[in-house]
N, C-alpha and C positions, 0 to 999 in steps of 0.2 A: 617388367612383364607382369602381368595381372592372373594370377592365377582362377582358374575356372571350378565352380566349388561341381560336388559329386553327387549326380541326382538320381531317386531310384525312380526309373521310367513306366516300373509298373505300379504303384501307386499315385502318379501324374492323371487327376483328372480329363485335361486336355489331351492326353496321348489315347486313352481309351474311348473318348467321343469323333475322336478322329480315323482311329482304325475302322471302328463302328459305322461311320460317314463312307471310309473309304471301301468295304463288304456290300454297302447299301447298293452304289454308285460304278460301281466291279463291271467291266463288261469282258465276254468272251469274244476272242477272233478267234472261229475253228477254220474259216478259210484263208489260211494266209499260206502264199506259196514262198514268201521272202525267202534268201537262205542268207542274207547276209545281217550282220546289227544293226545297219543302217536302214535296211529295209525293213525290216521289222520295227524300229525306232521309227520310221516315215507313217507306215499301216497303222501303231498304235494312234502318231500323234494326227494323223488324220481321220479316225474315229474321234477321239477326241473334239476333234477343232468343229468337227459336223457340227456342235453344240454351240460353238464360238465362232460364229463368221468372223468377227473382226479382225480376230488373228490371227496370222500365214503359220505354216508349216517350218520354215527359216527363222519367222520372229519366234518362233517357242522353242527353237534350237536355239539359239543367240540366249534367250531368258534361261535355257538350263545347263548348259554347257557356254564356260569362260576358255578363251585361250589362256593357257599360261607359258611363259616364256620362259621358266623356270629362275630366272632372276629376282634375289630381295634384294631391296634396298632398305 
C-alpha cells in the first residue's frame, strides 16, 4: 500500500487559481422550482452544458458519478 504524503491545500498555488477560475465562472439559478437532487443536479448541469453542446446531460452524469457495487477485489 502506497502511502499518500500530506499536503497544505492553502499554500497550493494551483488550488488558489482554481477557486479564483471557479468565483469568476459562478453562475446563479434564482428560478429553479426542483425540489428534488436530481432535479436540481439536471437544472445545474444543463446550464452548464448551454456552453457545451457536445455533451448530453447523461454523459456528464456517467463522467461524475461511478456506480459502485461495493465489492474490492
Amino acid at each position: 500500500m502506497l502511502k499518500v504524503a500530506i499536503k497544505d491545500f492553502r499554500s497550493e498555488v494551483r488550488a488558489a487559481m482554481d477557486v479564483s477560475h471557479f468565483i469568476k465562472e459562478a453562475q446563479l439559478l434564482l428560478d429553479v422550482d426542483e425540489t428534488s437532487v436530481e432535479g436540481v443536479l439536471d437544472r445545474m448541469l444543463s446550464a452548464l452544458l448551454d456552453q457545451e453542446p457536445l455533451a448530453t446531460i447523461e454523459e456528464a452524469k456517467a463522467t461524475l458519478f461511478v456506480k459502485d457495487s461495493g465489492e474490492r477485489t
